[in-house]
C-alpha positions in Angstrom: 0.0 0.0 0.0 2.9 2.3 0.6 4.3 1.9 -2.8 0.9 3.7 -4.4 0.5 5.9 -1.7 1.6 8.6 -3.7 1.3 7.5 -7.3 -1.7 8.9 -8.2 -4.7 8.8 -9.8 -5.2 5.2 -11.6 -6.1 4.5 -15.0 -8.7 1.8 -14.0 -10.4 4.3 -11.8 -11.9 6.3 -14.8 -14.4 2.8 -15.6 -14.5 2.3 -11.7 -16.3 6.0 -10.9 -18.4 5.5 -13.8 -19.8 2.3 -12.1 -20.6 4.0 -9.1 -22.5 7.1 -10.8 -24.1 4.4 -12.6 -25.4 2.8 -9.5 -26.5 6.2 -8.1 -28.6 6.9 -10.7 -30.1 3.9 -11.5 -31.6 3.8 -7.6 -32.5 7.5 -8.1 -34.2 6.6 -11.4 -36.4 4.5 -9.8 -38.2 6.9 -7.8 -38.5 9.9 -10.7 -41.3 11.6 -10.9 -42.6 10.3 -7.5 -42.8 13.2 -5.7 -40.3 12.2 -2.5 -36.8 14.1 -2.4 -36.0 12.3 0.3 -36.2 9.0 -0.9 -35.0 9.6 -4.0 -31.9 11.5 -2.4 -31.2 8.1 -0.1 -31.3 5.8 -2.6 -28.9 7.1 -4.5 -26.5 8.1 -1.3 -27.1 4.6 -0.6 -26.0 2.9 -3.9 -23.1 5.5 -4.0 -21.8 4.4 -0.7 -22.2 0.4 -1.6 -20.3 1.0 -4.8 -17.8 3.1 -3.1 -17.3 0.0 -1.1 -15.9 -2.2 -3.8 -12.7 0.5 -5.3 -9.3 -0.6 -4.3 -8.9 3.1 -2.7 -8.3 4.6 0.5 -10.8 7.4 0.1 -11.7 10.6 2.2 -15.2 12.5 1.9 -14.3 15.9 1.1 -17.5 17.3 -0.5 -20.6 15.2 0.5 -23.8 15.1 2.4 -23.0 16.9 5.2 -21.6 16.8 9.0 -21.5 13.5 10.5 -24.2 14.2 12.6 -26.6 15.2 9.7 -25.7 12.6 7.2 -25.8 8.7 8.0 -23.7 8.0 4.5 -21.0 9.5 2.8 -20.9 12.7 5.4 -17.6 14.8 5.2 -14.8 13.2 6.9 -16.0 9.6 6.3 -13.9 6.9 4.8 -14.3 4.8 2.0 -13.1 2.0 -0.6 -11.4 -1.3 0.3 -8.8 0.6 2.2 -6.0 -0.2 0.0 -4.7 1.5 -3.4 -4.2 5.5 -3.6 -5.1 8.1 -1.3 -7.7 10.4 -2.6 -9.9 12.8 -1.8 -13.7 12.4 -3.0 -16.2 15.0 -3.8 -19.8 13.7 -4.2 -23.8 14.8 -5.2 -25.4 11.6 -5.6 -28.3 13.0 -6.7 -28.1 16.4 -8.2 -31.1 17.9 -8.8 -33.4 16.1 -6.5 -36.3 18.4 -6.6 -36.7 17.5 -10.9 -36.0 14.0 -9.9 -38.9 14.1 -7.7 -40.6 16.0 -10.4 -39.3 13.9 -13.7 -37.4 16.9 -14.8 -34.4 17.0 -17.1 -31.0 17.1 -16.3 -30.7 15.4 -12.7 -27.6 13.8 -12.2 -24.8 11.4 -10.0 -21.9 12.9 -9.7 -19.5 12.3 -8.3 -15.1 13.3 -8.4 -12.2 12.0 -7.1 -8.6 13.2 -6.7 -5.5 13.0 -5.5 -5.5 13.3 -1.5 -5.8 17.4 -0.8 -6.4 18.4 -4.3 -10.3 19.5 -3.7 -11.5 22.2 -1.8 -13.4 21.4 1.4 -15.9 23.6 1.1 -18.7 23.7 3.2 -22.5 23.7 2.7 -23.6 27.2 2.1 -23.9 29.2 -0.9 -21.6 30.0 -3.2 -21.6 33.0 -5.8 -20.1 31.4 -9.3 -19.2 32.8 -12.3 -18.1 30.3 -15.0 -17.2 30.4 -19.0 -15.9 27.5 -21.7 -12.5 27.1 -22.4 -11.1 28.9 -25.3 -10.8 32.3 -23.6 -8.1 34.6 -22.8 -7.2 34.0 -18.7 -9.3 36.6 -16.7 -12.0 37.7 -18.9 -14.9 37.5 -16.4 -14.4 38.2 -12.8 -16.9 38.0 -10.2 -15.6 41.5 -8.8 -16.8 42.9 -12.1 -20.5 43.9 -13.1 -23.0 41.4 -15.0 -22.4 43.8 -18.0 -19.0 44.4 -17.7 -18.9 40.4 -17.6 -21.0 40.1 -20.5 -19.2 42.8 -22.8 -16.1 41.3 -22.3 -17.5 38.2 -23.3 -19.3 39.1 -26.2 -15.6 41.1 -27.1 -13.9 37.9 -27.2 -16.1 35.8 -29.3 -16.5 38.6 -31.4 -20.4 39.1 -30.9 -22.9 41.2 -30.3 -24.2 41.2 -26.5 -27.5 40.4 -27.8 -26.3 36.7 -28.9 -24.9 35.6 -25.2 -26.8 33.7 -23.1 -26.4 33.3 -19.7 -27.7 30.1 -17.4 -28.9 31.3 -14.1 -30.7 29.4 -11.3 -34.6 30.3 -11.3 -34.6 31.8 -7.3 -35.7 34.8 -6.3 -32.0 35.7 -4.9 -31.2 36.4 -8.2 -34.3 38.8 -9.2 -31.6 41.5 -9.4 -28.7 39.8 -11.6 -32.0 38.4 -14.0 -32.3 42.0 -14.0 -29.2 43.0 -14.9 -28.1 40.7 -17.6 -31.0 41.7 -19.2 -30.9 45.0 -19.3 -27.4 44.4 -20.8 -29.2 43.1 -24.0 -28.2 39.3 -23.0 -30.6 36.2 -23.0 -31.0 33.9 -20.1 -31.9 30.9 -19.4 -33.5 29.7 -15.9 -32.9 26.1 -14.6 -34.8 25.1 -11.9 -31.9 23.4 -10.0 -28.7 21.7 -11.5 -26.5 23.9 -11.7 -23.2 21.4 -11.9 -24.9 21.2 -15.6 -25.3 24.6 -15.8 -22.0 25.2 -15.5 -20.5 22.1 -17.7 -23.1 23.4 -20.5 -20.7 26.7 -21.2 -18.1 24.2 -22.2 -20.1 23.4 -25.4 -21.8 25.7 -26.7 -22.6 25.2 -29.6 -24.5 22.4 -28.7 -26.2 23.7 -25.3 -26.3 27.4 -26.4 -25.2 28.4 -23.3 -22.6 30.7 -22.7 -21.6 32.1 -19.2 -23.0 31.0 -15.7 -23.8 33.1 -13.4 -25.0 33.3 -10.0 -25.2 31.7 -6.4 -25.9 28.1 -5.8 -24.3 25.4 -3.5 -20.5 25.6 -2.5 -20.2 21.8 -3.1 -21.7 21.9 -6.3 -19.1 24.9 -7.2 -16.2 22.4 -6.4 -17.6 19.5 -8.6 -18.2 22.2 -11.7 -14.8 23.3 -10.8 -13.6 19.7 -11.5 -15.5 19.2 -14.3 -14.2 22.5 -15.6 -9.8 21.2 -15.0 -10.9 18.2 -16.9 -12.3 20.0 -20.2 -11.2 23.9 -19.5 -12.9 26.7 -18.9 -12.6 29.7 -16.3 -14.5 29.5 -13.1 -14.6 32.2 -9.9 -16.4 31.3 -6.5 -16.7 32.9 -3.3 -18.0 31.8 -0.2 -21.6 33.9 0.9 -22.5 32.8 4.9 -26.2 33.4 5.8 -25.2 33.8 9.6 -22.9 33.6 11.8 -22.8 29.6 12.2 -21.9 29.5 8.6 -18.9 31.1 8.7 -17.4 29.6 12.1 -18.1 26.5 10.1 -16.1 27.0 7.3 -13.3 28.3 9.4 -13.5 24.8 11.2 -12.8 23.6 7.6 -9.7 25.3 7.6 -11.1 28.4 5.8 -9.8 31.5 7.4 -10.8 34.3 4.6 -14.5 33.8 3.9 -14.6 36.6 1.4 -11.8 35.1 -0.8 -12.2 34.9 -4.6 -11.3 31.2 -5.3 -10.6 30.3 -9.0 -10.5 27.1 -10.7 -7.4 25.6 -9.4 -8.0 26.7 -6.3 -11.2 24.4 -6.1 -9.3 21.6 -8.0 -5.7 21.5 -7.7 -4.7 18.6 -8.3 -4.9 15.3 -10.6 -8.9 14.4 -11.2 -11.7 12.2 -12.7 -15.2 13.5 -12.7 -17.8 11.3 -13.7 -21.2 12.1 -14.1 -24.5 9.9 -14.9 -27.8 10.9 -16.2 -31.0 10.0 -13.7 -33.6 12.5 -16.1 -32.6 13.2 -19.7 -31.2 16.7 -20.7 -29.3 18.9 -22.6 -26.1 17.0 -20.8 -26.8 12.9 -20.7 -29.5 10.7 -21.6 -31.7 9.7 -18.6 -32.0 6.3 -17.0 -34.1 3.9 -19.2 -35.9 0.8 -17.6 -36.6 -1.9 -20.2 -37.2 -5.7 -19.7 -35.6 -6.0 -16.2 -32.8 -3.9 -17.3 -31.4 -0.2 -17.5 -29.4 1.8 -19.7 -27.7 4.9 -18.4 -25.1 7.7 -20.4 -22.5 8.2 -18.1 -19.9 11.2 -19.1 -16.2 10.3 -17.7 -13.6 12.7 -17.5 -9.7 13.2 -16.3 -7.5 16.4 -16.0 -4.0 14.3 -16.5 -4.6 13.4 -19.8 -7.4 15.6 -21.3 -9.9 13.2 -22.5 -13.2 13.1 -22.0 -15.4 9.4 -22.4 -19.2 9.0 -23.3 -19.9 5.7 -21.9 -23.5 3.9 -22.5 -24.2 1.3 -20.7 -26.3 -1.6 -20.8 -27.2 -3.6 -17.7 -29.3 -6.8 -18.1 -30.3 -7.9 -14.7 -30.6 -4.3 -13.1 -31.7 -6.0 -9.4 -28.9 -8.8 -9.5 -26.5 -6.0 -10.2 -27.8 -3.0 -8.7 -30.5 -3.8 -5.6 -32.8 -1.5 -4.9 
């Protein structure tokens, strides 16, 4: 075990975390459009974890669903895998997006990343304001410090534009009544998601085929970390910084080792290190093909990813005997 301690990120984990997104979603799939967040939410936390179980890594929680004494499974601090293999650190949403899950909307998803040990930010569960772009871009070109129209205009600049043909994904909550505002005023389109916004923010990396072109606005600090691995996998630009509701939230976060709560954190600073980012469609969207049931079976569209080498996998899979292989 010593030997791999510190040889990174293997290979054969890019077809391991794609099993266990798959597992996720194919529990979660099997309560869409029921109506119960909750249950939908456990199942896949609980298929996660099982899968989890079964990769030859000595794995630490960084990112998942919650405190220890809020979550039963896969709370931050919590160890998992067999134990033996690399020492990583693991950032997870096994069901993201479980309010259109509940509703059989598109685009929930399990996500889940993994990393060599301290390259993910442990951020904790607040909010998060996120501004995020493609790749392609010159270093800089939207800052969170900046106005929505100043971001905008420097962005319709640089793909050589007019304003008018941007489009901007933005989380549909009344926080964001004034930056709706704002962008479009600017002479920008928008387009609301309901929740989701790990999608959101993966969609300004192909925009050609999701239209999208800049994220902006708040949304979970755990879900700004997965983006932000998504993001060192296939590029792109993305700012975050930390927004407490209280007074709990911040002493928190400075238990987490976070001792500047109004600092602008950047891409690398989220991700730093060697990752893989999986993620696995439960509802169909603009991102990955839903769950299908069929016969006793499933098919699911998982999307694999890894910094290191820069490639990116679209991985359908077939499962025969879905309760043999994946229990509800």
């Amino acid at each position: 075990m010593g030997g791999k301690k510190n040889a990174g990120l293997d290979r054969v984990l890019v077809l391991e975390v794609a099993r266990v997104t798959e597992a996720a979603a194919i529990a979660a799939a099997r309560l869409t459009g029921r109506g119960n967040e909750k249950a939908a939410d456990k199942a896949a936390v609980d298929a996660m974890r099982r899968e989890l179980g079964k990769v030859s890594i000595k794995g630490r929680v960084v990112i998942g669903e919650g405190e220890m004494d809020e979550a039963p499974m896969l709370y931050i601090g919590e160890e998992v895998g067999t134990g033996t293999g690399p020492e990583v650190d693991i950032a997870v949403d096994p069901l993201e997006g479980t309010t259109i899950c509940a509703k059989s909307m598109p685009n929930a998803l399990a996500v889940l990343a993994i990393s060599e040990r301290g390259g993910l930010l442990h951020a904790p569960d607040m909010y998060m304001d996120k501004i995020a772009i493609g790749p392609g871009y010159p270093a800089g070109i939207v800052d969170l410090d900046r106005s929505p129209a100043e971001n905008l205009q420097a962005l319709a600049k640089a793909k050589g534009v007019p304003i008018g043909a941007i489009t901007a994904c933005i989380l549909d909550r009344p926080r964001h009544a004034e930056l709706i505002k704002a962008v479009r005023a600017a002479g920008a389109a928008i387009r609301l998601i309901p929740d989701g916004d790990i999608a959101g923010v993966i969609w300004t990396t192909d925009t050609r085929e999701t239209g999208i072109d800049i994220y902006m606005g708040s949304g979970g600090a755990p879900e700004g970390v997965l983006a932000a691995a998504a993001l060192r996998c296939i590029g792109g630009q993305i700012q975050g910084r930390l927004l407490p509701s209280n007074a709990e939230e911040t002493a928190r976060a400075k238990t987490m080792g976070i001792t500047d709560i109004k600092r602008k954190y950047n891409l690398e600073d989220m991700a730093s290190a060697d990752v893989i980012f999986a993620a696995t469609g439960v509802t169909g969207g603009s991102l990955l093909s839903g769950v299908h049931f069929s016969n006793g079976g499933a098919e699911t569209e998982t999307i694999v990813m890894r910094s290191k080498t820069g490639t990116v996998r679209r991985i359908r899979t077939r499962v025969r005997d879905v309760e043999t292989r994946f229990p509800g």
